[in-house]
N, C-alpha and C positions, 0 to 999 in steps of 0.2 A: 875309502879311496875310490872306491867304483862310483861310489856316488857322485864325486866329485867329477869323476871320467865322461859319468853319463850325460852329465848338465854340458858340461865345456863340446860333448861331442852332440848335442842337440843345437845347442847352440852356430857350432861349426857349421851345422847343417843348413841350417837358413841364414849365416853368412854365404856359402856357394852358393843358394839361392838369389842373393839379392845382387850376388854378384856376377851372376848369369844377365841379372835388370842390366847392373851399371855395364855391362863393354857391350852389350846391344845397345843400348841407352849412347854410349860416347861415339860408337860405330856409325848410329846413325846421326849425328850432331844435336843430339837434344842435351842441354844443360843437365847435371846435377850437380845442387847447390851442396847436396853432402849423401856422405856414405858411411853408414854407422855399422860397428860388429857392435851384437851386443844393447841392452837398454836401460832406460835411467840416467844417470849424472856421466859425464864425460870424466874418464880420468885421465887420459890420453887424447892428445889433439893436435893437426897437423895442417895447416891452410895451403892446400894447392893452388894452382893457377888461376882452377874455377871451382875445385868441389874442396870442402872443410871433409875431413878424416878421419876420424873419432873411435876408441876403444872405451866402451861406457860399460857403467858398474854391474850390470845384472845379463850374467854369459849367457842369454839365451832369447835367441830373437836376431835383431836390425833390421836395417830398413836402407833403400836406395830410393832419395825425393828426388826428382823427377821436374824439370821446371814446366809449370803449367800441368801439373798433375790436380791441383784443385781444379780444373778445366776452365781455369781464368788461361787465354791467351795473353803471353808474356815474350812476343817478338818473335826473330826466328829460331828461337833453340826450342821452344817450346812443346812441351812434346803433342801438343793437340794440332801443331800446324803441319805434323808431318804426315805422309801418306798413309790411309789404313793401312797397308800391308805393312809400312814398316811400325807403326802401333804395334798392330798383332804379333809380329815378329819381338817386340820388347817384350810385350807381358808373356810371351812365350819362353825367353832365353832362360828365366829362373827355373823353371819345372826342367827345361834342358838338359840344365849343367847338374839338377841333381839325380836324372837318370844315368847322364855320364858316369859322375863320381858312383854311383848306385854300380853300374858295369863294371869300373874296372877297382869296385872293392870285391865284387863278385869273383871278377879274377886273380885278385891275391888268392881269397878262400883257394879256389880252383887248384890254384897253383901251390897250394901245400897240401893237397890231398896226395898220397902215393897210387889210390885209385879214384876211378870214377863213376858211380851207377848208373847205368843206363834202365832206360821203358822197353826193354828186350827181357821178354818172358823167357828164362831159362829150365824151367819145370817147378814139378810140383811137388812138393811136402810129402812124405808117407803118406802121414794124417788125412788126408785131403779124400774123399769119398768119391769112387768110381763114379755118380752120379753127377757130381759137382765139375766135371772135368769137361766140359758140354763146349765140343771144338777149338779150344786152347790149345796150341802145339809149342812147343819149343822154339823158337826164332822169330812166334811173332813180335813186331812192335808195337806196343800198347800206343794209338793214335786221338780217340774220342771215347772220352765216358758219359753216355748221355748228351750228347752232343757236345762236351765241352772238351776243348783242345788238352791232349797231354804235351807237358814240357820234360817234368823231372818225375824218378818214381815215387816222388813225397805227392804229386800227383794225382798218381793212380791209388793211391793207398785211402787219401781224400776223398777223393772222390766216390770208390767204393764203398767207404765209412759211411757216407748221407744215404746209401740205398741197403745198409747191411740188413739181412735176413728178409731180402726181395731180390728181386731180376733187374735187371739192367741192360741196355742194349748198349754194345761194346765194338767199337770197330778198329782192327791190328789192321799195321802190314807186312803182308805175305809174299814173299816173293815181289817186293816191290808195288802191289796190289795190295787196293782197301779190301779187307774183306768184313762183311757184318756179321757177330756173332749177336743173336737175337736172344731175351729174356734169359742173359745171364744168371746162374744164381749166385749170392755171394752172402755169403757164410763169415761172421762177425767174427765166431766164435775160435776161427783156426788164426794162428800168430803172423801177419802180415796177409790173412786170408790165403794163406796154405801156396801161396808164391814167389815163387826162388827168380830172382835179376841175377842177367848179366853184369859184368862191371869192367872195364876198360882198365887191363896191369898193367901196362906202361903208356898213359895217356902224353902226346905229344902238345906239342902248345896249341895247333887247330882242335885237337882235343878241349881243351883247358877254356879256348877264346867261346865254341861253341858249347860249352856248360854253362859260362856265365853269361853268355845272351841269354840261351834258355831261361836260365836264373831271372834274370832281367826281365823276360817277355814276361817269365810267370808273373811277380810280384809287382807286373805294371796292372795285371789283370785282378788281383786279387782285393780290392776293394769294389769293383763290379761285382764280381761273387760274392762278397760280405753283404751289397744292397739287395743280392738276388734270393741272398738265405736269408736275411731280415723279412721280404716282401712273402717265401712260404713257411715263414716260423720257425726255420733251423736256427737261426740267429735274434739276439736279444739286445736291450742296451747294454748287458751288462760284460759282452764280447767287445764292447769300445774301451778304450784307454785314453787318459790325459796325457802329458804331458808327466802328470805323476806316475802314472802308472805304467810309462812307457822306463820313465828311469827307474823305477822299482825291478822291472823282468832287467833293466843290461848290470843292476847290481847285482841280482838273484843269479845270470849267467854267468859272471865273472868272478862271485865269491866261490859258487861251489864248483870250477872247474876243476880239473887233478892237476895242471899245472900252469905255469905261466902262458905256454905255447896255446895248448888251449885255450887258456881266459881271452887272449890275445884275439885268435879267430873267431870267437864267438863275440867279441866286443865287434869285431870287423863286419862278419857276418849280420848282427841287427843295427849297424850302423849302417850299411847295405839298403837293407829292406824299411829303414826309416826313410831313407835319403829318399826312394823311389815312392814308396807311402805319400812324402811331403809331395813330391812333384804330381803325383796321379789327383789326390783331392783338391790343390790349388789350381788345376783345370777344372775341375766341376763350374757348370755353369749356375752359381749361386753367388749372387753379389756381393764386393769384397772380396774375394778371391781373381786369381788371374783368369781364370776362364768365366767366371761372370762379366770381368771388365773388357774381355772380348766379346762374350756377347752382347754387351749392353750397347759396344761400339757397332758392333754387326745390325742389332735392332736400328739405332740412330741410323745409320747410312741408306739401313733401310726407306725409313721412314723422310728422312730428308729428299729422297731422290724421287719419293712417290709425290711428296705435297710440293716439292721444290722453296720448301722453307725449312732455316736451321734452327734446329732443336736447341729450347736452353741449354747449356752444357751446365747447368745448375742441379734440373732435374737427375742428371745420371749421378752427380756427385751426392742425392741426397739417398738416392736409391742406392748406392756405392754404403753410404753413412750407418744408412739401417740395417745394411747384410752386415755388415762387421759388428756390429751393438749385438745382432742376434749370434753371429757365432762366437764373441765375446760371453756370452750369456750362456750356450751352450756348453762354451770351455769353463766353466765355472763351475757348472753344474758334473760335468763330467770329474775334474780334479777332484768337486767335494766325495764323489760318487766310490773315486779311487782311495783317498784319503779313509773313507770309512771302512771300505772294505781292504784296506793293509794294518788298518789299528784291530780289526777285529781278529785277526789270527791269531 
């Protein structure tokens, strides 16, 4: 049944994407000829005024076409005759809407916690060795680990993980003040690194809203750190998932939950952190994707305004053509990758 849950909710997911495209897309007057949930044979179909409607056979995917998205100009709906800004504004609206929907699934979660953990250091573990206790006080707020921003204390626990059994430079706030704690040491080996959180007993909804922004800021940020741990060796290819391997973990969370309530959050929760996943990688400036097809528009306008001649609109669409064949290529390779490694257990 999860299985089932997990397809229809991936799926889901880049419908709100595409449909982030279409009402930026109708917003600004650019045609589309159709709006598909979903890929493969149409089994469901519905002819609007200007766009066909379609529920087609295979839950995972669709697509919003775009008239003059081949970057043939096709009149005035077309979307290549409208202004860059409002271009960039379309291929922008999908990653949008699935940050949106990303925040306020973060605020359900939120909203069925009875508490909330906060980056406020409340003391230290017996365990924890007078030595290792090197200007840590009770109330500070855990700020930067290594320069990188804390949100939530999943956080600071991470982040201390990449430097366990070394120093780390750590910066709280103290009475409202950064204060720098220098060549931290940090000890693998004590249970959460021998540190006790505060946690909010009756968090109010400003409570609730400001968790799952947090929530939000983090997992907008957390495929930059996945490039930045690949680039010194903390990370591998084998830390990437497909598509299979994405629905294999929201089965694996939802069968072994203790009960419904549970399964439920935790289906919400990685539906969450896909939703904003999709939106953060489909900015990446690699072609085929929305943020390559903004920069590729950004280089052209470049380029047009220097020579004061227009660029094939051919050339962008073949360079459009090859980033999708390649990450086409790559997803293949990543599914087989998932596939082997879920048969092998």
């Amino acid at each position: 049944m999860f299985i089932l849950l997990s397809i229809l909710i991936f799926g889901l997911i880049i419908a709100i994407h595409e449909f982030g495209h279409y009402i930026a897309a109708k917003a600004f007057g650019v045609g589309v000829p159709e709006f598909a949930i979903g890929m493969g044979p149409k089994l469901l179909k519905k002819q609007g005024k200007e766009t066909l409607y379609s529920l087609r056979a295979i839950p995972i995917g669709g697509f919003c076409a775009l008239d003059g998205d081949d970057n043939k100009v096709q009149g005035g709906k077309s979307l290549f005759t409208k202004p860059l800004w409002k271009r960039i504004v379309i291929f922008l609206a999908g990653s949008t809407m699935n940050i949106i929907a990303g925040f306020l699934l973060f605020l359900i979660v939120a909203g069925n916690m009875s508490t909330l953990p906060t980056t406020t250091f409340a003391g230290f573990n017996e365990d924890v060795p007078l030595e290792d206790r090197q200007g840590l006080l009770p109330g500070d707020r855990f700020y930067r680990i290594d320069g990188l921003r804390v949100y939530q204390v999943s956080n600071v626990l991470m982040f201390l993980d990449i430097h366990a059994g070394d120093t780390v430079d750590v910066i709280v706030i103290r009475d409202d003040r950064q204060v720098l704690l220098n060549d931290f040491p940090i000890q693998r080996e004590l249970p959460r690194f021998g540190f006790q959180f505060d946690r909010i007993e009756s968090p109010t909804f400003a409570d609730r809203f400001g968790y799952a922004l947090n929530d939000t800021r983090d997992f907008m940020r957390q495929f930059p750190l996945t490039i930045r741990m690949f680039a010194s060796g903390q990370a591998g290819m084998q830390d990437i998932s497909s598509v299979v391997g994405i629905v294999d973990v929201m089965n694996q969370a939802g069968a072994t939950a203790e009960n419904a309530r549970v399964a439920a959050m935790r289906m919400v929760m990685l539906t969450a952190v896909i939703s904003i996943s999709v939106a953060v990688i489909n900015l990446l400036p690699i072609p085929g994707l929305d943020g390559g097809r903004i920069f590729l528009m950004l280089i052209t306008t470049g380029i047009e305004k220097v020579t004061r001649r227009k660029v094939n609109p051919q050339i962008e669409s073949y360079i459009n053509t090859a980033g999708l064949l390649l990450l086409f290529s790559f997803m293949i390779y990543m599914i087989f990758q998932d596939i082997v490694q879920i048969a092998s257990r």
